[in-house]
N, C-alpha and C positions, 0 to 999 in steps of 0.2 A: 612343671608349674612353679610360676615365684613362689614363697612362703617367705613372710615377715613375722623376725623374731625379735621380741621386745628381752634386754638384758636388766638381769639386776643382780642387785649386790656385788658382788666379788666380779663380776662377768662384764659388766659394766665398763671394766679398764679395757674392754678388747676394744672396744669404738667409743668415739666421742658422742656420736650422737644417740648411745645406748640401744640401737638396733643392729641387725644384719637382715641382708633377702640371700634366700638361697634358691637355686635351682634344683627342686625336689622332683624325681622322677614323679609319674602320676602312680597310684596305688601303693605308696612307700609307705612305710608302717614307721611311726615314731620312733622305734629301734633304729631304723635306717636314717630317719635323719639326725637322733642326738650323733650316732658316727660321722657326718654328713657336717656335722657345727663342728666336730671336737676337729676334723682332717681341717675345715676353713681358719677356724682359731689358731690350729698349727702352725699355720701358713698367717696368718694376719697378726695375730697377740699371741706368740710364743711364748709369753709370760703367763697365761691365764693356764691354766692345771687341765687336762684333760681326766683326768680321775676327777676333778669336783667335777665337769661335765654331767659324767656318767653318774653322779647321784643326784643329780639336778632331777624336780619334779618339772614337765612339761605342761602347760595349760591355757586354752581358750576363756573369755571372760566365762564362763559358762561350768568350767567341768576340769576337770585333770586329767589329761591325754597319758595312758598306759602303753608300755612298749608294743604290744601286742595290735594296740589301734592302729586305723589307717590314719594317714597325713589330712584331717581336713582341709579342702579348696577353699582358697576365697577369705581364710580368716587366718586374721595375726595372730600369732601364738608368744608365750609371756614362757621365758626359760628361769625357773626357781631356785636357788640356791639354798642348800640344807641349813637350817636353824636351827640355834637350840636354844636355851636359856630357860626362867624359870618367872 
């Protein structure tokens, strides 16, 4: 299934138009697909960090997608980059 993922922050520099769709097996668990972004970025924005990847929070307008979850069908999903400040 397609999945559309909207970039921000730092992630951003992988594409100009701040998204990517990927080709997500059906029943793949968010685990499966931040792996699934960090191999595409590999390959597309070598310059963007695969370890920030992997602390990135996952999220539909709705909720915060844990690795454990399944990929929801049908909805764009927003990849988060760690923040901090005060």
């Amino acid at each position: 299934m397609k999945t559309s993922i909207v970039l921000f922050g730092a992630l951003r520099e992988a594409d100009a138009s701040g998204a990517v769709e990927l080709d997500v097996p059906a029943g793949s668990t968010m685990a499966e697909l931040r792996e699934l972004l960090v191999a595409h970025l590999a390959a597309q924005a070598p310059q963007v960090s695969a370890g920030l990847v992997r602390r990135c929070a996952f999220a539909t307008d709705e909720e915060i997608l844990h690795n454990h979850r399944k990929v929801p069908a049908g909805v764009a999903l927003a990849v988060l980059p760690p923040v901090s400040g005060g």
